[in-house]
N, C-alpha and C positions, 0 to 999 in steps of 0.2 A: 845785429843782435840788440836786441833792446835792455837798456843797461837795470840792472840788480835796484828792485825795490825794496830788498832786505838787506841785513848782512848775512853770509855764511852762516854763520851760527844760528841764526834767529828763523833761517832757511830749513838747517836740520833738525833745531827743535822741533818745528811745526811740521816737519813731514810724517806723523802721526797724529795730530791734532785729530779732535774728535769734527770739528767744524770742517767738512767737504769743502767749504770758501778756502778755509786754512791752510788745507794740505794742498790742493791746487794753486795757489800761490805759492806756496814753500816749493815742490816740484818746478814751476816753472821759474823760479829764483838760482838754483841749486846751482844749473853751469851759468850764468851769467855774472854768479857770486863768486865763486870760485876763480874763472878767468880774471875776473878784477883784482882779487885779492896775490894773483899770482903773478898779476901783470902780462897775461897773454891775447893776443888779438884771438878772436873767434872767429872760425873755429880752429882748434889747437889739436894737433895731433898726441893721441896719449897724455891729455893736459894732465888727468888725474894724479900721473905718476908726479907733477911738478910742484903738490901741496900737499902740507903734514894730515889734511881730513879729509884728502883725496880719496883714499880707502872706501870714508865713509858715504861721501857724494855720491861715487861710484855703485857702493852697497844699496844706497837708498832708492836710486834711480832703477836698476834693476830691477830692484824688491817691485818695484811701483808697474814697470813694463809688464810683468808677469800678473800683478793684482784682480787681473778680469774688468776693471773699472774703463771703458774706453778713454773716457779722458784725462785720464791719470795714465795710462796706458801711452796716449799719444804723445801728451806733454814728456813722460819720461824716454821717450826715444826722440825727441827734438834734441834735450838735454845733453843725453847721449853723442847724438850726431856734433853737437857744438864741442861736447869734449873728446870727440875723434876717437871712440871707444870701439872698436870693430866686433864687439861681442854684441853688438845689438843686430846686426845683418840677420843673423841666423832666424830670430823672431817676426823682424819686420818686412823681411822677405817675404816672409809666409802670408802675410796682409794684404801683401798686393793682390794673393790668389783668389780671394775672397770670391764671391758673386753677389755676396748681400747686398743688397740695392736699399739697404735703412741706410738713418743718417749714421749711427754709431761704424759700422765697418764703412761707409765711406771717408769718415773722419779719420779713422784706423790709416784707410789709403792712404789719404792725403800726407796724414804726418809721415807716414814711412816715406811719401819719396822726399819728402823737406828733409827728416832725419839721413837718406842716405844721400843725398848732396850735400849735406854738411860733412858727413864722413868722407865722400869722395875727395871733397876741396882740401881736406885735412890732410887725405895722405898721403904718404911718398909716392912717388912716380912706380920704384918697383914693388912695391909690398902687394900683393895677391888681393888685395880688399878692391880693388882698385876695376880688376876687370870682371867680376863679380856684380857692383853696383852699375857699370857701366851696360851689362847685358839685362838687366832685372829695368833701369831706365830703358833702354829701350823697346821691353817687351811692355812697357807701363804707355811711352808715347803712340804706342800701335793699340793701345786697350779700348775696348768699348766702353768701356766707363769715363765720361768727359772728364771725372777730377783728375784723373790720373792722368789723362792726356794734357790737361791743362799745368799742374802741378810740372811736370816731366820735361816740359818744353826750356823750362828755367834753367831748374835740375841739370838737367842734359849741358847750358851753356858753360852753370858753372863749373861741372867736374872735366869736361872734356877739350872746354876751351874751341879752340878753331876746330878741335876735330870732330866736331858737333855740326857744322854746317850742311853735311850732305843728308846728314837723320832728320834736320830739324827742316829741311828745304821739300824731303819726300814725304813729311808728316804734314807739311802746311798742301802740298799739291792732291792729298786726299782727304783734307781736314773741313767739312763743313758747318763747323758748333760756333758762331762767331767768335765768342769769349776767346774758344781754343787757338781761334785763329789769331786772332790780336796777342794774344801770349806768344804766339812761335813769333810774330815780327818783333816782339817785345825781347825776348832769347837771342835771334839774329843780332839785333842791334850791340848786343855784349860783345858779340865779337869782336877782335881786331881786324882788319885786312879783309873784307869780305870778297870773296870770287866773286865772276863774273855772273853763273848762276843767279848768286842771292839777290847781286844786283838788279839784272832783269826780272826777277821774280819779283822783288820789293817795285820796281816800275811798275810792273803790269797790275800788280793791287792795289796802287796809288793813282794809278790813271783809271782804273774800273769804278765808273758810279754807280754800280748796283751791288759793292762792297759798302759796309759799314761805315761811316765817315771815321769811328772814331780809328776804325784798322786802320785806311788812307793814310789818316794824321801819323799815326804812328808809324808807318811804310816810309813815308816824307819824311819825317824827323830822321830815321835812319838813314836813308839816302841822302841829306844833306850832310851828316856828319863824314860819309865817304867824300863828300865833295861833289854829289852829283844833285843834276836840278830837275830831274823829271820828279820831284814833286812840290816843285813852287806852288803849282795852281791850288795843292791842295789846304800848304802853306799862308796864301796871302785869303783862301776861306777862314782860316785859322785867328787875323787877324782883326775880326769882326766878334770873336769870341771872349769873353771878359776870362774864361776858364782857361783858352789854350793861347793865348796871344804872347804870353812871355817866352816861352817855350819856341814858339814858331820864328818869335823874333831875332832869339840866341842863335836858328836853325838857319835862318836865312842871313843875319852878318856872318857864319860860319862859311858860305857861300861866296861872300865879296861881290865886289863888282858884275860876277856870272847874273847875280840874281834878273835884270833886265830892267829898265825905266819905268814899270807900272810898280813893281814890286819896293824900289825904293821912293816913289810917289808916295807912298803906302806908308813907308818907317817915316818919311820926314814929319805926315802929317801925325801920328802919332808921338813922334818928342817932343810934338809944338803943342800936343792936346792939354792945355791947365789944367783939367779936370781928370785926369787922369791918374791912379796911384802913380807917385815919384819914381818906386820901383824899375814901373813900366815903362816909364819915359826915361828912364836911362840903359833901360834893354835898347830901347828903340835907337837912342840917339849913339850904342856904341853900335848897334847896326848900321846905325846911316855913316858913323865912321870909315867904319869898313867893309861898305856896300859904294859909296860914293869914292868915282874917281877924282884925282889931282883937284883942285880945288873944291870941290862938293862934297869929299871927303873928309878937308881939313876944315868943313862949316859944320860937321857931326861931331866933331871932336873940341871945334869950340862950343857946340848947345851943350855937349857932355861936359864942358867945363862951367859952363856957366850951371848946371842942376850941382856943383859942387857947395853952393849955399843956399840948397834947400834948408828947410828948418826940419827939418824931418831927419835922426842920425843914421836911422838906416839906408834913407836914400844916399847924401853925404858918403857911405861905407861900399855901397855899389858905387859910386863915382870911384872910388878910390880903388875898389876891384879893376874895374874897366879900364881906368887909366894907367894901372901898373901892366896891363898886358900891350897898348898904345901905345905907351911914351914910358916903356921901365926904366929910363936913366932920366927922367924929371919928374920931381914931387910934385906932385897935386895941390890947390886951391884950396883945402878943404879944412875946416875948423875942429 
């Protein structure tokens, strides 16, 4: 949730403002104002009930759903969804059914499944909203309309959790929209514990090169968080990238010593690279920590002590990251 650029009040002032700038701000202010002021993580089941102008958020948001205005429209069922209102289902169900191919009813789509994954995440296990949103996602991840396919993939991880793995695994083996595709590995990777399936399926997109590079990347990074290495090679491509190199580097010390001798070739020369953001050379060197065995291990964890007096504070604060998960029972070097 992106935190309240207003206060409360200054939210429901304006959600009549004559300025169309004003009142779409104020709308999308309304739940992120309110959860702050009430001290609730987002999204909040029945937040409304937990603030004296809940009433009125409530009122306003509504009012605004129903307006005819799409994006007033849409922002007011985000809202909605963040404050786990389950009277919004009923309206933005009906969005998905659309067939308009303008942008206004695809935007309609889009936030209805944003708003009902927020509601889904919100609610109790057995309250009835629940398998409602869960059926309406997956007639959305089967939809010819790629937003809805795209948007839903997510949707689907966060309401259902692991039990999203077999919808999101048969929607990627007939999904040809890249985009759409790179979001269902994107989805997988929320999971916890992934089966066997996902697994084999995230190899075989990471070892095909006539897939996307940036899907690969992503298929990799997921597979190395499981622990598995079918996609280093896509990994140590990665490392040549100014954009995806930190990320690939996190991917592959998460891996350890499996990663293989070219791959840690790869991290040492990058801790030793000067010229390099600090950042990155301290991804690198707590990779080569713990990618290098018994003694070439503990020469990653000295370069990672030695970047503890960069002059740079935020390199300095990744050393101090790195090193509390290394050596949690000895302080760090660092100023």
């Amino acid at each position: 949730m992106q935190a309240a650029d207003l206060t409360l009040a200054a939210a429901l002032r304006d959600c009549s403002a004559r300025s169309p700038q004003a009142r779409l701000r104020a709308l999308r202010n309304l739940a992120p104002a309110l959860l702050e002021e009430a001290k609730l993580t987002a999204p909040a089941w029945a937040a409304a009930n937990h603030h004296p102008r809940g009433p009125e958020v409530s009122a306003a948001l509504h009012a605004a759903l129903t307006a005819g205005d799409p994006a007033i429209a849409g922002l007011a069922a985000i809202g909605l969804g963040l404050l786990g209102d389950a009277a919004l289902v009923q309206t933005t169900i009906g969005w998905l059914d659309s067939t308009d191919l303008g942008e206004d009813a695809s935007f309609l789509r889009e936030s209805a499944i944003i708003a009902l994954s927020y509601l889904g995440s919100a609610a109790p296990a057995e309250d009835a909203v629940r398998p409602v949103i869960r059926r309406a996602l997956l007639r959305a991840i089967a939809s010819p309309q790629p937003e809805q396919r795209f948007q839903s993939a997510v949707a689907l991880a966060e309401v259902e959790g692991r039990g999203a793995e077999p919808a999101l695994l048969e929607a990627l083996g007939r999904e040809r929209e890249p985009q759409v595709r790179e979001h269902l590995v994107v989805a997988l990777s929320m999971l916890e514990g992934l089966g066997q399936r996902a697994i084999a399926a995230l190899a075989q997109v990471a070892e095909d090169a006539a897939e996307a590079w940036t899907l690969r990347y992503e298929a990799a990074l997921t597979l190395a968080a499981a622990e598995r290495t079918d996609g280093v090679p896509v990994l140590l491509e990665a490392l040549r990238s100014r954009l995806h190199r930190d990320r690939a580097l996190e991917a592959l010390g998460r891996l350890g010593p499996s990663v293989g001798p070219q791959a840690l070739d790869r991290i040492r020369e990058l801790a030793r690279r000067t010229l390099l953001p600090g950042v990155t050379r301290v991804r690198a060197a707590y990779a080569w920590a713990q990618c290098g065995a018994g003694e070439d291990g503990a020469a990653g964890k000295a370069w990672l002590r030695r970047l503890a007096w960069h002059p740079r504070a935020s390199v300095r604060e990744a050393v101090r990251d790195a090193l509390a998960i290394l050596e949690p029972h000895r302080d760090a070097p660092v100023r």
